[in-house]
MIDOSE-1310 file (N, C-alpha, C; in nm, 2 decimals, decimal comma, always signed):
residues 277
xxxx	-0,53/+1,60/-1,50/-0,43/+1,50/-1,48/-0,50/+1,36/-1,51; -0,43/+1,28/-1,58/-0,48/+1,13/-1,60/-0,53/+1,06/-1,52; -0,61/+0,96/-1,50/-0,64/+0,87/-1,36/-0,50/+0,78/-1,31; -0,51/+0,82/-1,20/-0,38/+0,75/-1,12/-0,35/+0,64/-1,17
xxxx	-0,45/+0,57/-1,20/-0,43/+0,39/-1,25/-0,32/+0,36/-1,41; -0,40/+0,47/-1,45/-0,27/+0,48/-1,59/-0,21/+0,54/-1,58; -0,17/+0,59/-1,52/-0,04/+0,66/-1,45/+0,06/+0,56/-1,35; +0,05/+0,47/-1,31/+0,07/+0,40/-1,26/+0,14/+0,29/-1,33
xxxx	+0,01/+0,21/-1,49/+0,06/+0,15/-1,54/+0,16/+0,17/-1,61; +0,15/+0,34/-1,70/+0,27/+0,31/-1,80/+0,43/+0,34/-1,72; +0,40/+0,38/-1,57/+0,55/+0,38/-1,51/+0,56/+0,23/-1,49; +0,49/+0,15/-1,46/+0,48/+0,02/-1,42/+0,56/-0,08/-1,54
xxxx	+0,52/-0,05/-1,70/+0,59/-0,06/-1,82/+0,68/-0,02/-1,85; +0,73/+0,11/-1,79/+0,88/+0,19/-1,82/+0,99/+0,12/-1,70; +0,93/+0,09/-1,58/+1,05/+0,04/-1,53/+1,06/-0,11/-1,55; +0,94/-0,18/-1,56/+0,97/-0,41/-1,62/+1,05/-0,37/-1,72
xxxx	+1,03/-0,25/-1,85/+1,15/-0,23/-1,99/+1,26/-0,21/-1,95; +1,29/-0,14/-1,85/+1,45/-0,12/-1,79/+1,49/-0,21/-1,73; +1,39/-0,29/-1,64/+1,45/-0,41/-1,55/+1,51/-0,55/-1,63; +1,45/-0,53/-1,76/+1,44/-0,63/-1,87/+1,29/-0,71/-1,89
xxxx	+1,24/-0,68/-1,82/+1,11/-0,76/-1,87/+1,10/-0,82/-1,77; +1,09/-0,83/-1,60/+1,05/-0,92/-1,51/+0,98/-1,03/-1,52; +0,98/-1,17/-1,50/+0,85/-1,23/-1,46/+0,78/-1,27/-1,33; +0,69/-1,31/-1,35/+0,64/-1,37/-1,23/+0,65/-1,50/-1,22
xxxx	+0,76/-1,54/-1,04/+0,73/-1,68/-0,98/+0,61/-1,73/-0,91; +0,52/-1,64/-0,88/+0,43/-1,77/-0,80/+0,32/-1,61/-0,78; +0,18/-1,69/-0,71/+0,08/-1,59/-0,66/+0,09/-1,63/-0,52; +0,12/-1,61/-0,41/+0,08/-1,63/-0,27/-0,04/-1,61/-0,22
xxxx	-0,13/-1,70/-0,13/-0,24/-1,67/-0,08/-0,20/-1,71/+0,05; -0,26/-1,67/+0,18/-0,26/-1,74/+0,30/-0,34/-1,86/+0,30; -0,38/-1,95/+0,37/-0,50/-2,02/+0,39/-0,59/-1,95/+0,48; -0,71/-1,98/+0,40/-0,83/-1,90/+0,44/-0,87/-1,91/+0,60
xxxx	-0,81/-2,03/+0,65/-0,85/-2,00/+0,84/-0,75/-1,87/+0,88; -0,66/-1,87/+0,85/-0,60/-1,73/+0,87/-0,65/-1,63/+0,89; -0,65/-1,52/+0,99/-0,77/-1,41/+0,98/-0,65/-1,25/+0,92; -0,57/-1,21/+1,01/-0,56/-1,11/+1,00/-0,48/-1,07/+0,87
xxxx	-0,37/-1,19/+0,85/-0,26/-1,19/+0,76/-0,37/-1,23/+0,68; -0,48/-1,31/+0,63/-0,54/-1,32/+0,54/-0,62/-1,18/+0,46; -0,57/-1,06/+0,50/-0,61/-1,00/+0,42/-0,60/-0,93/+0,24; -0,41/-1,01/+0,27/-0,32/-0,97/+0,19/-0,31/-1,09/+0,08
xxxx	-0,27/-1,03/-0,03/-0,18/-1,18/-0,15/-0,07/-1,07/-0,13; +0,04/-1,16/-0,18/+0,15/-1,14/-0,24/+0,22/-1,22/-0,32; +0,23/-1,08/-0,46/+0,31/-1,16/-0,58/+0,41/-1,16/-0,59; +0,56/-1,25/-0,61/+0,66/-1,27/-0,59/+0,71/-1,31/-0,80
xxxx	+0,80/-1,22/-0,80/+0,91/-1,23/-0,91/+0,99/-1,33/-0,90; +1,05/-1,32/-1,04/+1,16/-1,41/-1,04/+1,27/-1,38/-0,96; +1,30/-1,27/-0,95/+1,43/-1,24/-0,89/+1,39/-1,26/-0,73; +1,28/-1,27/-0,69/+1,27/-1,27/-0,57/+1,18/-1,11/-0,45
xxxx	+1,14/-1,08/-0,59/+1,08/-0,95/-0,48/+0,96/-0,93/-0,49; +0,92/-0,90/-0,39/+0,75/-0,94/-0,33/+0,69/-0,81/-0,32; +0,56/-0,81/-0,36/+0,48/-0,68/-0,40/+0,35/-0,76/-0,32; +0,27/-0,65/-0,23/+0,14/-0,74/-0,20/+0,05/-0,65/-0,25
xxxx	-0,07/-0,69/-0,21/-0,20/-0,60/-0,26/-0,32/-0,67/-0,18; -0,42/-0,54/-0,09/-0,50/-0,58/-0,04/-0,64/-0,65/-0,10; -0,69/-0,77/-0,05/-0,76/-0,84/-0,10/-0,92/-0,84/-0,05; -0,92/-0,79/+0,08/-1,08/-0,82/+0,15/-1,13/-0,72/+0,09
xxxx	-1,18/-0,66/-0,04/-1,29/-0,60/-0,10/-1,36/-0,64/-0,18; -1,52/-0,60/-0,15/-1,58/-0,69/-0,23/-1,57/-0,86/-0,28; -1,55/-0,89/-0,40/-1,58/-1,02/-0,40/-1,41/-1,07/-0,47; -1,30/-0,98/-0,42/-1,17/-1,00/-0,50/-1,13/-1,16/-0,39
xxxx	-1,10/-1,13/-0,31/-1,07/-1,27/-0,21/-1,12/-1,36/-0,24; -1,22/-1,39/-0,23/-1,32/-1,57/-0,33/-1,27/-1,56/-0,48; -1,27/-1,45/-0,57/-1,25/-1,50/-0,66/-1,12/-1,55/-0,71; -1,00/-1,46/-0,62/-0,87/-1,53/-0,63/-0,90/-1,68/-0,60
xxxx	-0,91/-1,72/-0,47/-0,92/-1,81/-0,43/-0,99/-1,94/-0,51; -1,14/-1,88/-0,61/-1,17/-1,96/-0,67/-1,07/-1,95/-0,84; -0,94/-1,91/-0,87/-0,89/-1,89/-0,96/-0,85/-2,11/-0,99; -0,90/-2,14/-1,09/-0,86/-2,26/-1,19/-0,72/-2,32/-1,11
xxxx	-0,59/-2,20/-1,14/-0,50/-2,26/-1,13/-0,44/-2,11/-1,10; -0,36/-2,14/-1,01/-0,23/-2,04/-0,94/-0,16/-2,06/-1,02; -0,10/-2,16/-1,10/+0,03/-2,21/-1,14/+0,01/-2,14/-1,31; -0,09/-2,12/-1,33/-0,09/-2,01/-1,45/-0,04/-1,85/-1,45
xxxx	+0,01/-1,81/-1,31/+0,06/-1,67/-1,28/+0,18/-1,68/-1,30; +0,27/-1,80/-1,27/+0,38/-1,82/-1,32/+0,45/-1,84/-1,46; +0,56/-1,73/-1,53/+0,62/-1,71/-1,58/+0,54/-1,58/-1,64; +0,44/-1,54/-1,61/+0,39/-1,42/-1,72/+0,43/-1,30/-1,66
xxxx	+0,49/-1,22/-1,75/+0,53/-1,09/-1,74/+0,46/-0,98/-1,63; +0,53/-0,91/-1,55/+0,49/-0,83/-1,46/+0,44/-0,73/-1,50; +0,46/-0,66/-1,64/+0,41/-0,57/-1,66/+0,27/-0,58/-1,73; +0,24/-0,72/-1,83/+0,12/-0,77/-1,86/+0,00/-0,76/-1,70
xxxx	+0,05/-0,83/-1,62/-0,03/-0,85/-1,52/-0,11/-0,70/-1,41; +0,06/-0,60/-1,44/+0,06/-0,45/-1,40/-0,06/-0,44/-1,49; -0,10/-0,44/-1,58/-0,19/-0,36/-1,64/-0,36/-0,40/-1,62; -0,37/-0,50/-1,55/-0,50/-0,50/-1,51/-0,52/-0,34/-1,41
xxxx	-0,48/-0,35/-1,29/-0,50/-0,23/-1,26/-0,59/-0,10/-1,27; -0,52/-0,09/-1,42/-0,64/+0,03/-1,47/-0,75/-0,02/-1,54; -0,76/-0,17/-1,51/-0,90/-0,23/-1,61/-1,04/-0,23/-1,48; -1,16/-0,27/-1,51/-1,28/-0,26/-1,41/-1,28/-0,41/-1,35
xxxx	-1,19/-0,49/-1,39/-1,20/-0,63/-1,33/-1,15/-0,59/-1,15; -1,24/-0,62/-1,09/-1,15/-0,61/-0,93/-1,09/-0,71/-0,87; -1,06/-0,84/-0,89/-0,95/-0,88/-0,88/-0,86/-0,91/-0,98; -0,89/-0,81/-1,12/-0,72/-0,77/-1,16/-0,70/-0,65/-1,13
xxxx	-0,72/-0,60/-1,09/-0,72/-0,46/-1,02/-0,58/-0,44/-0,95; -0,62/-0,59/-0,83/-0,55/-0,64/-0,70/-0,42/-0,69/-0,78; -0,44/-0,79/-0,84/-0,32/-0,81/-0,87/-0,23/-0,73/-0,99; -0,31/-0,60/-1,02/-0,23/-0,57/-1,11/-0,13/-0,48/-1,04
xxxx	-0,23/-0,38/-0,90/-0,14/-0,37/-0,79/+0,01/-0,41/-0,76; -0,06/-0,52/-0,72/+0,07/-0,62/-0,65/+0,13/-0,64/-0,76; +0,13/-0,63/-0,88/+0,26/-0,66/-0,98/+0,33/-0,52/-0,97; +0,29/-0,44/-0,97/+0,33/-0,27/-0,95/+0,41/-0,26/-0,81
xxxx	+0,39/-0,31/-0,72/+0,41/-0,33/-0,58/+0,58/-0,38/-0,62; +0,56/-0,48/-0,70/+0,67/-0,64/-0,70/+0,74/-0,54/-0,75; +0,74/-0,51/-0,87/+0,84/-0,41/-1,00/+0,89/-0,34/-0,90; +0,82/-0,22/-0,80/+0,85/-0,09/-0,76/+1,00/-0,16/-0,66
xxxx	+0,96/-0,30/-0,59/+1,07/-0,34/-0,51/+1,17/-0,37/-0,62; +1,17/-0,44/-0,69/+1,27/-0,49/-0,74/+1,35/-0,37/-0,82; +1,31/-0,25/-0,84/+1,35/-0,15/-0,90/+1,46/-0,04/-0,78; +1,39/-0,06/-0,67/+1,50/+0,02/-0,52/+1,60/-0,10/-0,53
xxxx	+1,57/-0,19/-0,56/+1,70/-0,31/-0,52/+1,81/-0,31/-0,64; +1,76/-0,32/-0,78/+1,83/-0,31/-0,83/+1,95/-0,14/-0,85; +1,88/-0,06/-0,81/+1,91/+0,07/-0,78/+1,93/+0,10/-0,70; +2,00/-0,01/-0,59/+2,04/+0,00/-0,47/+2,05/+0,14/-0,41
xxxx	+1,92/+0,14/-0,37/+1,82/+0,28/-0,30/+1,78/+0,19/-0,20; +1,78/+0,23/-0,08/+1,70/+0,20/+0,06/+1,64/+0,27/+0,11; +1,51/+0,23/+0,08/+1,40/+0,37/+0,19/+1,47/+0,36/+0,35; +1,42/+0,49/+0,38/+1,44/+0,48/+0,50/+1,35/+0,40/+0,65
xxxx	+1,40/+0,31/+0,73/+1,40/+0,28/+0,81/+1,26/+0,39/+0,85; +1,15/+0,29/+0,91/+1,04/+0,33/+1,01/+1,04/+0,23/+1,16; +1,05/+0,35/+1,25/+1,00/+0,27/+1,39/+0,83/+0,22/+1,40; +0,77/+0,33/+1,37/+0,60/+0,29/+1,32/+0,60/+0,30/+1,21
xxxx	+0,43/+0,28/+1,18/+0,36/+0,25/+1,08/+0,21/+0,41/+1,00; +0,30/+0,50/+1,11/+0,22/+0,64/+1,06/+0,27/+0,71/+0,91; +0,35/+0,70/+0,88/+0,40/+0,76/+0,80/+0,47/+0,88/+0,81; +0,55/+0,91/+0,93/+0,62/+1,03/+0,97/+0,52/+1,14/+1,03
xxxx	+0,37/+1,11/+1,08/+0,28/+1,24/+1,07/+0,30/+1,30/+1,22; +0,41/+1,21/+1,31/+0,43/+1,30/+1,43/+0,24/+1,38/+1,48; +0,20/+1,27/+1,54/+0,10/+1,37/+1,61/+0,16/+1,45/+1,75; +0,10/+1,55/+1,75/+0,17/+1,69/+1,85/-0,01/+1,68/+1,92
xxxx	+0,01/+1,76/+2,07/-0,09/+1,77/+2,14/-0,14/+1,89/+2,10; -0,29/+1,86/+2,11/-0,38/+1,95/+2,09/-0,46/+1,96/+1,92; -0,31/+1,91/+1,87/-0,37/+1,86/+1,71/-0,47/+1,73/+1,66; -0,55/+1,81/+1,55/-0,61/+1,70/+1,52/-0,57/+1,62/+1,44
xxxx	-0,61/+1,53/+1,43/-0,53/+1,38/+1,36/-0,64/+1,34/+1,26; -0,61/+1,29/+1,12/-0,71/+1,21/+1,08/-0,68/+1,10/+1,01; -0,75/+0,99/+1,00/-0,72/+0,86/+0,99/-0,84/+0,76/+0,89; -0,78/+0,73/+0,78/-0,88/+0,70/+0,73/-0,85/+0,51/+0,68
xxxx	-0,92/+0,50/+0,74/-0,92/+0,32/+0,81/-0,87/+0,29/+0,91; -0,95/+0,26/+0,97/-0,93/+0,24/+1,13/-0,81/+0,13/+1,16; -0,70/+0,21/+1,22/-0,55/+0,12/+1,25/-0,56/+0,10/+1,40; -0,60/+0,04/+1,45/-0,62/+0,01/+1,55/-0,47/-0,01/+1,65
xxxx	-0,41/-0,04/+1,61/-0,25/-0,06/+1,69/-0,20/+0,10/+1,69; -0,24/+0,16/+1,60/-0,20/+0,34/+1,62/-0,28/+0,38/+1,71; -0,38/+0,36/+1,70/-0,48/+0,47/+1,82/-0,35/+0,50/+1,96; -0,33/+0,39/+2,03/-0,24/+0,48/+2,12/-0,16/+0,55/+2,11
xxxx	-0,09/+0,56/+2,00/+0,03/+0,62/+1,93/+0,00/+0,81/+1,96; -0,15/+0,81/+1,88/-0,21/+0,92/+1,84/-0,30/+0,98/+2,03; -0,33/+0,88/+2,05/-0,35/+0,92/+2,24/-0,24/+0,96/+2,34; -0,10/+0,92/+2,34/-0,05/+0,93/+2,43/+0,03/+1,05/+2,38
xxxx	+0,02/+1,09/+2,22/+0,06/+1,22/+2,20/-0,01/+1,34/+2,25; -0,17/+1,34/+2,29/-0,26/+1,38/+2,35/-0,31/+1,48/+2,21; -0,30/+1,42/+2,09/-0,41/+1,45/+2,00/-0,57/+1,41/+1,98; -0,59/+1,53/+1,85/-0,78/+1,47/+1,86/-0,81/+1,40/+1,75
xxxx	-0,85/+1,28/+1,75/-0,85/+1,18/+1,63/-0,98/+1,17/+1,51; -0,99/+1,20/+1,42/-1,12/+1,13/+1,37/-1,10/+1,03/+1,26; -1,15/+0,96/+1,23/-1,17/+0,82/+1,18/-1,25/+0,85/+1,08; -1,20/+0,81/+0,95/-1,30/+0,80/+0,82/-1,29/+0,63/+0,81
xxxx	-1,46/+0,58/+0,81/-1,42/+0,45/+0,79/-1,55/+0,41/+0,65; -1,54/+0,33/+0,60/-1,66/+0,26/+0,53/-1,75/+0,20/+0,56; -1,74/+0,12/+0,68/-1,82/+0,00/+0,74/-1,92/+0,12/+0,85; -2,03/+0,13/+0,84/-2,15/+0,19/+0,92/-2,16/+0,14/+1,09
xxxx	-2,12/+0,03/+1,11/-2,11/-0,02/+1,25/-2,01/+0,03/+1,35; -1,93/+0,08/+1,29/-1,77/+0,13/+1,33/-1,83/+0,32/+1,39; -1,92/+0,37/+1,31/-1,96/+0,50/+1,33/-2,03/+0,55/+1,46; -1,96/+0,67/+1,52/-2,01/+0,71/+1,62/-1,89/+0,74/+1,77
xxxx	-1,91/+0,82/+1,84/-1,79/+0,85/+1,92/-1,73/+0,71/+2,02; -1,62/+0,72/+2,03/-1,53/+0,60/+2,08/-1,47/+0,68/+2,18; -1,37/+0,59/+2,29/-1,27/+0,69/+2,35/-1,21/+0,73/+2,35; -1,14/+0,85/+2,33/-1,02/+0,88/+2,25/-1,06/+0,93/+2,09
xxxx	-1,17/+0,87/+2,09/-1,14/+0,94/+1,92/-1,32/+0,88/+1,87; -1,30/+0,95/+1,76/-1,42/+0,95/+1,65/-1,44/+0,89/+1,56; -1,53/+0,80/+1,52/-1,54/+0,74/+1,34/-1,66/+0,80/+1,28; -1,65/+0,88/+1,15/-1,75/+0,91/+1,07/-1,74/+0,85/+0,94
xxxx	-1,85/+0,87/+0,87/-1,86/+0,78/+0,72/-1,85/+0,90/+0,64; -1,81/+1,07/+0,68/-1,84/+1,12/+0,64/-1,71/+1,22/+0,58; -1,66/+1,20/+0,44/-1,52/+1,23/+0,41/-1,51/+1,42/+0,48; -1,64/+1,50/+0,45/-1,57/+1,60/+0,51/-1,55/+1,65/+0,61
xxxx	-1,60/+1,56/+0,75/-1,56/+1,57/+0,89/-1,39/+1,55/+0,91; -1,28/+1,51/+0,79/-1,18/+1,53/+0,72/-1,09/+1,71/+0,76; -1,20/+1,78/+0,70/-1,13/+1,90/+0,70/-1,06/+1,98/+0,78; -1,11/+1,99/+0,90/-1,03/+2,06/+0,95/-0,93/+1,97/+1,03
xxxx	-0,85/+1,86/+1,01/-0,73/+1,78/+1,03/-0,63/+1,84/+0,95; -0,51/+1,83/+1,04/-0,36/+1,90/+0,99/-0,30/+1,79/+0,97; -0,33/+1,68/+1,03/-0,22/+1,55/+0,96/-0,33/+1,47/+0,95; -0,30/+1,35/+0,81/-0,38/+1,26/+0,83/-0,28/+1,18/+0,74
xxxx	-0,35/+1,02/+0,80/-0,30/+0,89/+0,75/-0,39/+0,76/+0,71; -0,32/+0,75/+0,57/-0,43/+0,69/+0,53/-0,36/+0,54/+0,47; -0,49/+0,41/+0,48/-0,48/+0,34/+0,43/-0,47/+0,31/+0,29; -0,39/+0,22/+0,22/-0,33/+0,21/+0,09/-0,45/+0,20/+0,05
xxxx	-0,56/+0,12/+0,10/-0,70/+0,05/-0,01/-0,79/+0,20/-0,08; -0,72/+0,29/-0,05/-0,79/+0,43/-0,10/-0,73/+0,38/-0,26; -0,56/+0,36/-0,25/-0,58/+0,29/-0,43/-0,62/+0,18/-0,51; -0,71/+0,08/-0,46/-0,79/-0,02/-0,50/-0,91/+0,02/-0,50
xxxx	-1,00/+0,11/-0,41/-1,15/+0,12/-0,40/-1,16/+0,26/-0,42; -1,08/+0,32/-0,55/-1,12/+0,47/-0,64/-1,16/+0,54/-0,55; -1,11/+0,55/-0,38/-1,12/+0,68/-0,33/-1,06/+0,80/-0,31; -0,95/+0,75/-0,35/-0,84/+0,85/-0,36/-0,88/+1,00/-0,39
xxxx	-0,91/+1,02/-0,46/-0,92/+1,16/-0,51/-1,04/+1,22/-0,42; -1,08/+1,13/-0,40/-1,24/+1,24/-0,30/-1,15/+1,22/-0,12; -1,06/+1,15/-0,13/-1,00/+1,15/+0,02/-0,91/+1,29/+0,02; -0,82/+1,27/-0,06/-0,73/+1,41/-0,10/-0,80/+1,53/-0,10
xxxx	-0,90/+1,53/-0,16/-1,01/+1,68/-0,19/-1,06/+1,66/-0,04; -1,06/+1,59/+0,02/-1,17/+1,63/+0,17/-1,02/+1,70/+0,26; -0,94/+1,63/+0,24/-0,77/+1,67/+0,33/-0,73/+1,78/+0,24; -0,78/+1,87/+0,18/-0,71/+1,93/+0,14/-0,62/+2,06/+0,18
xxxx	-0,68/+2,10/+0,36/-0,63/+2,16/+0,46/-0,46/+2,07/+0,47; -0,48/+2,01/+0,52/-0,38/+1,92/+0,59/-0,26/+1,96/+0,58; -0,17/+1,99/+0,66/-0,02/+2,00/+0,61/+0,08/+1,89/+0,63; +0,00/+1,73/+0,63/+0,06/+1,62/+0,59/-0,03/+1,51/+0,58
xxxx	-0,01/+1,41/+0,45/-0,08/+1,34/+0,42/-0,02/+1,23/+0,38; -0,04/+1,13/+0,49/+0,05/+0,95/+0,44/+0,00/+0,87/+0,41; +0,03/+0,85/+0,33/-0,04/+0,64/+0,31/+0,03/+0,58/+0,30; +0,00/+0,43/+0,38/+0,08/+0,36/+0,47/-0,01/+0,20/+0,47
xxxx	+0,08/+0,12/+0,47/+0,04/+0,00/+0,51/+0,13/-0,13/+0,39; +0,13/-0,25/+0,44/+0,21/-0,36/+0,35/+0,17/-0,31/+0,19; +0,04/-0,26/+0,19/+0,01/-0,27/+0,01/+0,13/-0,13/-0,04; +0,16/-0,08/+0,03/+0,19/+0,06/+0,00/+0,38/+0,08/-0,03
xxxx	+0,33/-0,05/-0,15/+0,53/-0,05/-0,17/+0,56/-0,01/-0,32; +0,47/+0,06/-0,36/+0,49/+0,14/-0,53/+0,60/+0,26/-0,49; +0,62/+0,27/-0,61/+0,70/+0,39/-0,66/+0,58/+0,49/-0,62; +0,64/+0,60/-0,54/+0,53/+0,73/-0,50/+0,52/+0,86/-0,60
xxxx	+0,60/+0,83/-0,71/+0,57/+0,97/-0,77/+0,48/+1,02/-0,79; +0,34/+0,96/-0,86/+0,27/+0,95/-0,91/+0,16/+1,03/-0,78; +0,19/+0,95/-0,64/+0,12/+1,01/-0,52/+0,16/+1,14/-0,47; +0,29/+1,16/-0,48/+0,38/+1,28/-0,47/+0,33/+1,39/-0,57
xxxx	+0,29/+1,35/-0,70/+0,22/+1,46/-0,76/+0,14/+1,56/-0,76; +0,01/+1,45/-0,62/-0,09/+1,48/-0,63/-0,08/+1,54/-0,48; +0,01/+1,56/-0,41/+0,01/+1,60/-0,25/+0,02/+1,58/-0,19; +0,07/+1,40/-0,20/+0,10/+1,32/-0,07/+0,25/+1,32/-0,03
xxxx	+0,27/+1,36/+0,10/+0,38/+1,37/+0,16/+0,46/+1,26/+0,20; +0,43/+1,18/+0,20/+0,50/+1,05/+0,23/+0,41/+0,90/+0,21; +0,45/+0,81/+0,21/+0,43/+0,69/+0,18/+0,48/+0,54/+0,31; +0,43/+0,46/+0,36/+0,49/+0,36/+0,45/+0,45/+0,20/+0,45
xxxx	+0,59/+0,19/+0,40/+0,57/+0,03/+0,35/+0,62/-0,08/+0,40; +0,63/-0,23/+0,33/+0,71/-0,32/+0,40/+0,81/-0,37/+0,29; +0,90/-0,39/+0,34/+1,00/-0,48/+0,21/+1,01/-0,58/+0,26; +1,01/-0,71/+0,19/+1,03/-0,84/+0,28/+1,19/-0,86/+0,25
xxxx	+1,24/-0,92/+0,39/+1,37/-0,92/+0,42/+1,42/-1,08/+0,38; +1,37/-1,19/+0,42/+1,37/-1,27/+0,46/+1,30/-1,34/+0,40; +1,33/-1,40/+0,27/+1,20/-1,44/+0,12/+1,20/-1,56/+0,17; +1,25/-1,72/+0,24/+1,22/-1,80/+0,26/+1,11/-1,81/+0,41
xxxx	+1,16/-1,72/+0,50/+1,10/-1,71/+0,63/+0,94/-1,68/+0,61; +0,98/-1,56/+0,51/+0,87/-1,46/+0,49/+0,73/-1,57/+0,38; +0,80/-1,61/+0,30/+0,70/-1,76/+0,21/+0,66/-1,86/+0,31; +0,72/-1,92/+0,41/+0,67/-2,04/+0,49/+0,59/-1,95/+0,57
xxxx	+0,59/-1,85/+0,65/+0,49/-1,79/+0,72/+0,37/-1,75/+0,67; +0,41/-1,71/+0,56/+0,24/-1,63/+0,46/+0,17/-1,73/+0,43; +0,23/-1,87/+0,40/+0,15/-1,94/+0,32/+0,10/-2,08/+0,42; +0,15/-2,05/+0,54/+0,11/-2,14/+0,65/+0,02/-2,05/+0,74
xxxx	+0,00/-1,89/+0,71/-0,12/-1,87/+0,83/-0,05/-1,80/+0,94; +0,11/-1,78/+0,89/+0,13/-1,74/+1,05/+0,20/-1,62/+1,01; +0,20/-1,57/+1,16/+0,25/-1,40/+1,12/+0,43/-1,38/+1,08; +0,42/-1,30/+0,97/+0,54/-1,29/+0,89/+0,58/-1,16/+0,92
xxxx	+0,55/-1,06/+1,02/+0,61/-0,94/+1,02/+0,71/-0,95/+1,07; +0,82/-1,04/+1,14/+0,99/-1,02/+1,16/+0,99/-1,04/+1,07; +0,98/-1,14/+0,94/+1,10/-1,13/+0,79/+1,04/-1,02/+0,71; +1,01/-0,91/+0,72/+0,97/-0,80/+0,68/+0,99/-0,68/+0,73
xxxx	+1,05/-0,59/+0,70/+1,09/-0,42/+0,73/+1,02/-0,31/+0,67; +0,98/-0,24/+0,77/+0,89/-0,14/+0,76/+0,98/+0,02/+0,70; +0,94/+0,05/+0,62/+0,99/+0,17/+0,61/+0,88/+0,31/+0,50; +1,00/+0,43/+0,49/+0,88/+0,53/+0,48/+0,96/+0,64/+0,39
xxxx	+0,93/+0,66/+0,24/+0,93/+0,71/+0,15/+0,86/+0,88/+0,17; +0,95/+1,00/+0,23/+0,89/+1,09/+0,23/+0,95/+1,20/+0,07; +0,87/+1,24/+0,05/+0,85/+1,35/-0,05/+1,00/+1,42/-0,09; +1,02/+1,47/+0,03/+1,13/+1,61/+0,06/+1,27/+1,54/+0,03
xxxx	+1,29/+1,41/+0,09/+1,39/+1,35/+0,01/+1,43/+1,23/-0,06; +1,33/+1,20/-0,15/+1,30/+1,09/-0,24/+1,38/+1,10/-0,37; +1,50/+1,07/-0,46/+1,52/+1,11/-0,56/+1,48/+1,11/-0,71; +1,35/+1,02/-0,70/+1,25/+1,03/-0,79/+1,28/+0,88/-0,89
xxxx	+1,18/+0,87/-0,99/+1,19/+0,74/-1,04/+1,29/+0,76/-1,18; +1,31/+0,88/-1,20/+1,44/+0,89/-1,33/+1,54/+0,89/-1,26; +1,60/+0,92/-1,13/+1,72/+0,89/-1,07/+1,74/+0,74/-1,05; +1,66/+0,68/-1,03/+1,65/+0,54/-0,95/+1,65/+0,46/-1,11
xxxx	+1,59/+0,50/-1,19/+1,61/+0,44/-1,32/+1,74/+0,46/-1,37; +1,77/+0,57/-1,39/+1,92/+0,57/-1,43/+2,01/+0,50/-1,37; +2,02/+0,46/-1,23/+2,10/+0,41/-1,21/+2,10/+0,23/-1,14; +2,04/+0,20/-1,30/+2,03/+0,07/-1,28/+2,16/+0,05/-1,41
x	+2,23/-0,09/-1,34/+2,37/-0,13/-1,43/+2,33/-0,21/-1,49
């Protein structure tokens, strides 16, 4: 099978050709005193729909930051920008992401398709007691979720300090302490930091596998191919609320709705294409 990333792009080119050719209005950054919302950009279209993409890896966050001019992201085509992505630049990577992110929204809207509504942020994995859980980036607002179900948790993280038993649950650096977990949920940055396929090969037990988080607002086929059961994203609801809070530092999750793209009844991206007017 192709690398996800070109896979990605040329759907990323098949739906801006159907949409008409999208552009891009602006790049969003938070201000850097910002901590937690500072992890995210978000790129916004013309029409108004917002795609983000995670930024705190490696040296992508400074070098946006040190970009010349923001005001050069405006008017260029979303699918030009989609196509960094599959290139080795890592902050086009990010933003070729978030152009993919932007399109995938603007494509349920004009196909007036609505994911379904999420109360959390697990991606449907229902933890049951006695089951083990696995979790790959540490979500720290889930851990109770996954405790008071009275599951057994382990933690795949990247950062070496984080490693070692906790209460309630485990962190290893080590993808096959993975295997024997029946559900696991994963952070979107598995599709910016090329770990995707060695995360999926370690879960390959699993009889559910999500990824979940704001970056996680693409079209899922492409993830659906490969075994993932569902997907959990955010749409922004509320584009003026949602732009003064991102770009002042302050938390924007009320103008934003969480929701969750599962597998079993998704109608796929030729349905959702066809039925744009």
């Amino acid at each position: 099978m192709p690398p996800i990333t070109g896979l990605y792009v040329a759907l990323a080119e098949r739906i801006a050709s159907r949409l008409g050719s999208p552009r891009v209005r602006a790049l969003h950054l938070p201000p850097q005193e910002s901590a937690k919302d500072a992890e995210f950009c978000a790129l916004e279209l013309e029409d108004g729909s917002i795609g983000f993409s995670f930024v705190r890896i490696g040296a992508i966050e400074p070098l946006l930051r040190q970009h010349p001019d923001f005001g050069a992201f405006a008017g260029m085509e979303a699918a030009a920008l989609a196509r960094g992505y599959a290139g080795s630049d890592p902050a086009g990577k990010a933003l070729g992401f978030a152009a993919i992110n932007a399109l995938s929204q603007q494509l349920f809207s004009r196909a007036n398709w609505t994911p379904s509504a999420a109360d959390d942020a697990l991606g449907e994995i229902e933890p049951g007691s006695g089951e083990h859980i696995g979790m790959i980036g540490l979500f720290r607002p889930l851990l109770a979720r996954v405790q008071d179900a009275g599951a057994r948790l382990t933690v795949l993280e990247l950062r070496p300090e984080l490693a070692g038993e906790h209460e309630h649950y485990r962190v290893t650096l080590a993808p096959a302490d993975l295997a024997s977990c029946e559900k696991v949920v994963s952070t979107c940055t598995v599709m910016l930091n090329d770990t995707l396929d060695a995360v999926l090969a370690a879960c390959r037990n699993a009889r559910w596998f999500s990824i979940v988080g704001p970056t996680a607002g693409c079209i899922p086929d492409p993830l659906f191919a490969l075994g993932v059961d569902a997907i959990g994203g955010r749409c922004v609801l509320d584009r003026e609320g949602f732009r003064s809070a991102f770009c002042n530092g302050e938390r924007w999750g009320s103008f934003a709705g969480k929701y969750v793209i599962a597998r079993r009844d998704y109608p796929g991206v030729e349905r959702l294409l066809e039925r744009i007017g």
